[in-house]
C-alpha positions as a Python dict, from the first residue, in 0.01 Angstrom:
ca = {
    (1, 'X'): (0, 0, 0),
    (2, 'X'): (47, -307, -235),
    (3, 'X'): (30, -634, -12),
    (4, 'X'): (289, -871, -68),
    (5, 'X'): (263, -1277, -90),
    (6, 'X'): (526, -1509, -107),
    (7, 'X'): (410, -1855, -246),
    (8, 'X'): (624, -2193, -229),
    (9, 'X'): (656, -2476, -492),
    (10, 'X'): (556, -2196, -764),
    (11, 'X'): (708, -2375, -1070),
    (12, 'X'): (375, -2576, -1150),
    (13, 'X'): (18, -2671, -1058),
    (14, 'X'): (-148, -2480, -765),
    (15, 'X'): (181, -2283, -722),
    (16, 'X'): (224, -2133, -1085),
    (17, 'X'): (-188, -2079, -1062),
    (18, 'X'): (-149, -1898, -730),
    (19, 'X'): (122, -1711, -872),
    (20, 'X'): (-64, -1603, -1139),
    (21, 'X'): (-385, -1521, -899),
    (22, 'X'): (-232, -1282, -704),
    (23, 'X'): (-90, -1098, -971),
    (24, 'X'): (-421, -1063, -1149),
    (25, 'X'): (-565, -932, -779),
    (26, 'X'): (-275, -646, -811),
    (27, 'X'): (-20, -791, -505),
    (28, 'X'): (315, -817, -513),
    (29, 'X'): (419, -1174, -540),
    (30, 'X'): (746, -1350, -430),
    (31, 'X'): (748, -1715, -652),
    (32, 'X'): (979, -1940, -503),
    (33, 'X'): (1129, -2258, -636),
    (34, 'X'): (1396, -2488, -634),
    (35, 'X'): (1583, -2340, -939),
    (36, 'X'): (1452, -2019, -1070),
    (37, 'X'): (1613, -2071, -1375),
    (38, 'X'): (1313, -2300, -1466),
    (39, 'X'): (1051, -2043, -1421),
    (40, 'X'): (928, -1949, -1793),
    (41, 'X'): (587, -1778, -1637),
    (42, 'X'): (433, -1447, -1631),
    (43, 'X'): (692, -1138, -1601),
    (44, 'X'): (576, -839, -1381),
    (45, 'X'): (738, -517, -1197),
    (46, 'X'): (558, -681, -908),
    (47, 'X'): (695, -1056, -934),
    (48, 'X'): (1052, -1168, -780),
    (49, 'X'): (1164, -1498, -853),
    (50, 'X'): (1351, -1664, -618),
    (51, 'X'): (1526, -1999, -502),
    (52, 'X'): (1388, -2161, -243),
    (53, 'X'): (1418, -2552, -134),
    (54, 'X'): (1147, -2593, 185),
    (55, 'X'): (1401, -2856, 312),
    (56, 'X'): (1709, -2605, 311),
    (57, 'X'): (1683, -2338, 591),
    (58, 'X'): (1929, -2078, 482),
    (59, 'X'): (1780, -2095, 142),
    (60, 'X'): (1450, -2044, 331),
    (61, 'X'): (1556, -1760, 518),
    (62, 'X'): (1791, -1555, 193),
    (63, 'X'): (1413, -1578, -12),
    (64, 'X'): (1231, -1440, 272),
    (65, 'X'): (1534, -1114, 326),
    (66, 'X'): (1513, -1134, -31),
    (67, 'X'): (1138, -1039, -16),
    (68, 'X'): (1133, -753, 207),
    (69, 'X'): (1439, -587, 117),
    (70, 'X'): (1236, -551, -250),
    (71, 'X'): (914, -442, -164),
    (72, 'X'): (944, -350, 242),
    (73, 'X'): (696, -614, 408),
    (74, 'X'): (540, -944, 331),
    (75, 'X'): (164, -967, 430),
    (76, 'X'): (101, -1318, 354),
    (77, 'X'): (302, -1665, 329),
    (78, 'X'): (148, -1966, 100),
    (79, 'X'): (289, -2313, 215),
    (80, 'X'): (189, -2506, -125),
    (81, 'X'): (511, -2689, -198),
    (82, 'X'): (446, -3083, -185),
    (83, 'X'): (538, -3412, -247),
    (84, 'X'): (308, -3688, -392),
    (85, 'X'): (310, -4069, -260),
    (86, 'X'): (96, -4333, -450),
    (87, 'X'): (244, -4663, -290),
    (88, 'X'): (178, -4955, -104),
    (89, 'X'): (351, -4879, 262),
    (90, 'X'): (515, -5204, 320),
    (91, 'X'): (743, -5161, 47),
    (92, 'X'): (808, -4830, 44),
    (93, 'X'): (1142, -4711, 199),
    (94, 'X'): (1172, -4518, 485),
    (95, 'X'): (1406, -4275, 305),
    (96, 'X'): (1114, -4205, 91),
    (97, 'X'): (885, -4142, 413),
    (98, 'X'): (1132, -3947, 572),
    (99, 'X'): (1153, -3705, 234),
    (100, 'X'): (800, -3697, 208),
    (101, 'X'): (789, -3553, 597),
    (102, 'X'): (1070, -3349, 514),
    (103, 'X'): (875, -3155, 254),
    (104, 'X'): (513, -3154, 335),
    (105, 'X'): (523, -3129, 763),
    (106, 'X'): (873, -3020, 836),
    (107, 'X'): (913, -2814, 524),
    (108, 'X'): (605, -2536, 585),
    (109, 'X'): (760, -2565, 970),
    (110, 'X'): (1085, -2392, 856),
    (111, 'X'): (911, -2122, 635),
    (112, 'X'): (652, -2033, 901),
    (113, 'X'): (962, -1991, 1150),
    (114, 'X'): (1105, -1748, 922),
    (115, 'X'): (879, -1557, 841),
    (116, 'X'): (716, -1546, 1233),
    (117, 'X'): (984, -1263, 1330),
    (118, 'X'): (865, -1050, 986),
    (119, 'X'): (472, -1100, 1078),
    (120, 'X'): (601, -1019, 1421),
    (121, 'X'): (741, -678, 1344),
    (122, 'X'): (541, -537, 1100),
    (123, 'X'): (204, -608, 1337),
    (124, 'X'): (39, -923, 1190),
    (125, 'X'): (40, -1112, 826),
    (126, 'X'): (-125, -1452, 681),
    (127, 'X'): (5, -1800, 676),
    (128, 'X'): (-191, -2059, 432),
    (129, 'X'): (-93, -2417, 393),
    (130, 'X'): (-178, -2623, 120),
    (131, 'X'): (-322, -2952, 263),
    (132, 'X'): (-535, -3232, 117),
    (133, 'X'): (-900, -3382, 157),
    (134, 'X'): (-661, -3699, 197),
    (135, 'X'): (-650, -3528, 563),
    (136, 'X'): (-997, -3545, 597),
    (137, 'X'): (-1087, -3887, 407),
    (138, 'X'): (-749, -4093, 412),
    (139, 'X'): (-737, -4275, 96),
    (140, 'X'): (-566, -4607, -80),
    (141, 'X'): (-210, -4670, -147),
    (142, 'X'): (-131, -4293, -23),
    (143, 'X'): (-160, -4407, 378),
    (144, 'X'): (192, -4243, 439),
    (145, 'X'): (94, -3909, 226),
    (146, 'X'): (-229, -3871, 366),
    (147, 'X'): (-30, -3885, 732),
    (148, 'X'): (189, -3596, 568),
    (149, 'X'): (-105, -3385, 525),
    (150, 'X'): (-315, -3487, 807),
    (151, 'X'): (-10, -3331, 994),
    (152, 'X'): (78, -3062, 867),
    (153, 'X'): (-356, -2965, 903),
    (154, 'X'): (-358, -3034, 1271),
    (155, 'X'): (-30, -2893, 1350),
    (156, 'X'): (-200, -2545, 1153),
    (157, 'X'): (-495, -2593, 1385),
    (158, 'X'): (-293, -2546, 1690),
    (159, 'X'): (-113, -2256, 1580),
    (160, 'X'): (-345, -2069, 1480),
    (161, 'X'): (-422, -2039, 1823),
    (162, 'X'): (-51, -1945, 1964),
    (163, 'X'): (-18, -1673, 1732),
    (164, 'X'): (-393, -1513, 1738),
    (165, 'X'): (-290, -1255, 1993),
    (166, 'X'): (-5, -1151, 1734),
    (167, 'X'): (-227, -1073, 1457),
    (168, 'X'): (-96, -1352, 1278),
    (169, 'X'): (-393, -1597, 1116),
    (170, 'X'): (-322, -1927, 1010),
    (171, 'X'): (-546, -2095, 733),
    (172, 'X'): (-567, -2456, 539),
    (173, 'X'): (-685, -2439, 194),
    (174, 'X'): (-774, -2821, 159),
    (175, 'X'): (-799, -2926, -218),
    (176, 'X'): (-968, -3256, -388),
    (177, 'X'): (-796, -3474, -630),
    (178, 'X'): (-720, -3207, -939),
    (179, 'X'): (-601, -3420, -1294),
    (180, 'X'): (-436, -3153, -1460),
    (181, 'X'): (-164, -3078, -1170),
    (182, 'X'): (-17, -3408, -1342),
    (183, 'X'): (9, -3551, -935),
    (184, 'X'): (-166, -3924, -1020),
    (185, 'X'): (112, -3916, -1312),
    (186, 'X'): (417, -3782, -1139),
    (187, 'X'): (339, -4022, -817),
    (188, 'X'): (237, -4345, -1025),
    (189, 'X'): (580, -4311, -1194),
    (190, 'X'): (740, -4304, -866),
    (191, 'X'): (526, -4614, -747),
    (192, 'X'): (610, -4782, -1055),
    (193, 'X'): (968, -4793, -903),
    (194, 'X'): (836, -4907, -592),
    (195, 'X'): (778, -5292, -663),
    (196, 'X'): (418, -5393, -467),
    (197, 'X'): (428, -5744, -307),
    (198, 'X'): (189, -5949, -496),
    (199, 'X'): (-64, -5994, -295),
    (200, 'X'): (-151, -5614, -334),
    (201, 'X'): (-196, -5636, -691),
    (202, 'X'): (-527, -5729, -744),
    (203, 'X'): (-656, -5411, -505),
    (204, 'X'): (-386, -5149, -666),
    (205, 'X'): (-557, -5219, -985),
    (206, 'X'): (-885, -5161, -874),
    (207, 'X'): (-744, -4847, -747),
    (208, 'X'): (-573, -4750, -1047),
    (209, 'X'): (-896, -4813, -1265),
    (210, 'X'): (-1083, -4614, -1022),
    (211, 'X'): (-916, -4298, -1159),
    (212, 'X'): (-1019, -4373, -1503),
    (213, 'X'): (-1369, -4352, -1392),
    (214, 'X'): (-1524, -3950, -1521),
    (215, 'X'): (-1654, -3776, -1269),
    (216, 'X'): (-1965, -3499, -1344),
    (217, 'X'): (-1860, -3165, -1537),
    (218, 'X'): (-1734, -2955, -1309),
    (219, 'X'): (-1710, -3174, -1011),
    (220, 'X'): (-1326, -3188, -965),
    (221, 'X'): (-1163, -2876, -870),
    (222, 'X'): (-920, -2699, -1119),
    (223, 'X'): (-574, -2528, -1038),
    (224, 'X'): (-731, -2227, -1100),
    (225, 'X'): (-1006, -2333, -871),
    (226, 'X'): (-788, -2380, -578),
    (227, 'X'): (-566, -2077, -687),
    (228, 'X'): (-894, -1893, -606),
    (229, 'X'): (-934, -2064, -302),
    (230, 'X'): (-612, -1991, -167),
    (231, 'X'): (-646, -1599, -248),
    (232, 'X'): (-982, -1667, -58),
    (233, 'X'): (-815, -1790, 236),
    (234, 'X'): (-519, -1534, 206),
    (235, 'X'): (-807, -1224, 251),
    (236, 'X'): (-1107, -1377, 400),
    (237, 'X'): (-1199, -1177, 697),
    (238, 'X'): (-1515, -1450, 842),
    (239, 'X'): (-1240, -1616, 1084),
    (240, 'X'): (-1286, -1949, 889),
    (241, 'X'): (-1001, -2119, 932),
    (242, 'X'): (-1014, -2406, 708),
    (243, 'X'): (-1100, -2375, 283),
    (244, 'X'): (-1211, -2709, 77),
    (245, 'X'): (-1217, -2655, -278),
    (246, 'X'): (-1363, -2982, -488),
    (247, 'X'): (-1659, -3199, -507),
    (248, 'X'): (-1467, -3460, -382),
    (249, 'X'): (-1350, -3306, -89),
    (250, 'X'): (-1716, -3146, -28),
    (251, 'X'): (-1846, -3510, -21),
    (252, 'X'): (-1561, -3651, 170),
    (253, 'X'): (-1631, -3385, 485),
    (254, 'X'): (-1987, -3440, 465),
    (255, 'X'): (-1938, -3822, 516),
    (256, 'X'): (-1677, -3738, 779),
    (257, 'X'): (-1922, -3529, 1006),
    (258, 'X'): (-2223, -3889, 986),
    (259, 'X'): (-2187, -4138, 1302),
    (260, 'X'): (-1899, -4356, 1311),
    (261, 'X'): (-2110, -4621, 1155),
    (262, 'X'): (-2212, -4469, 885),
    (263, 'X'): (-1906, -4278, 807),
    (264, 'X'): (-1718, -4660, 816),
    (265, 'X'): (-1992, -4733, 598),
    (266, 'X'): (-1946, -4464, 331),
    (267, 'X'): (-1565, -4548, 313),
    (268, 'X'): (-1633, -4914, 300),
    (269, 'X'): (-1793, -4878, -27),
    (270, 'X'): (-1591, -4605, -154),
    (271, 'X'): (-1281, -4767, -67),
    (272, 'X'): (-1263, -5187, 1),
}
């Protein structure tokens, strides 16, 4: 039998590459979005569009009826819808916080709740949530984001282990900072509107210049890279729990697992 995925935030970056992954791999793919009239991707016999806002429950819950009334079950659930934050904290509104919760903690929340009774029936399926090595390594002027992610990875920790028993694996694909998803672009503008105090100014422009700094060839992850990654973590069979995909993120784990002291040490001159 064809095994079904349904993948959030599919309208760009690691979405539309996921998308496109589990096509190529022969599944049956739900992409969801906020307004399917903006998908212009690949068309297939085995791909449903559908609407589908993380923060809106009842659109939540018509994608996922939508799903299995056209091909009969859903085997797998990929939580990869996201908001960016570059900013410094001080200034940035708690409306903005609270959105940025919203859709990377509270959103995945809802979807895993509806699809928990459709797992639940059918014997078992796959839930994979797209964090970020910012949960590992916390980095500059994305504090608040990196508490977003660093969330949403521990609260996937914990239930994997409630819903083991049911058949039901949880998994954390954990990706590196990627250029061509267009995220330092998309969340710069938004800082841009975000004025900075001035005594920040001197550091956010180190930071800023930092990204203008080339890595090695190859070092950085890809979309398709973590596409790949998340199909990996959609069908792996080890009981690994949690994916990283990225130099960066490699690098940023190893320092994580040194002593306190030199782990401080590490992010002191990565980061001060």
């Amino acid at each position: 039998m064809t095994r079904t995925v349904l993948v959030t935030g599919s309208s760009s970056g690691f979405g539309r590459a996921t998308v496109r992954t589990f096509l190529a791999q022969g599944w049956n793919v739900v992409a969801t979005l906020r307004d399917p009239a903006a998908w212009d991707g690949e068309a297939s016999d085995r791909l449903l569009v559908r609407a589908l806002d993380v923060r809106d429950e009842s659109s939540i819950d018509t994608a996922v009826t939508a799903a299995t009334q056209r091909f009969g079950h859903l085997d797998a659930v990929v939580n990869n819808a996201g908001m960016g934050l570059f900013s410094v904290f001080e200034t940035t509104p708690q409306s903005v916080i609270d959105d940025l919760f919203q859709t990377n903690v509270y959103g995945p929340m809802r979807v895993i709740r509806a699809v928990l009774p459709v797992f639940q029936a059918q014997g078992g399926g796959r839930i994979v949530n797209v964090t970020s090595s910012s949960a590992t390594v916390p980095t500059p002027l994305q504090a608040a984001y990196g508490a977003s992610k660093a969330a949403l990875t521990v609260f996937s920790e914990g239930l994997e282990y409630e819903l083991a028993d049911q058949n039901i694996q949880v998994r954390t694909v954990e990706p590196g900072f990627v250029p061509t998803t267009g995220f330092f672009t998309q969340t710069s503008a938004r800082f841009a509107s975000i004025p900075a105090p001035e005594a920040y100014l001197p550091y956010i422009q180190k930071q800023i210049a930092a990204f203008d700094v080339q890595p090695p060839a190859g070092y950085l992850a890809t979309e398709d890279d973590v596409a790949a990654t998340v199909f990996t973590a959609a069908t792996d069979e080890s009981g690994l729990t949690r994916f990283r995909v990225g130099g960066d993120t490699l690098d940023g784990a190893a320092a994580r697992r040194q002593s306190d002291a030199d782990y401080d040490a590490w992010r002191t001159a990565q980061f001060a």
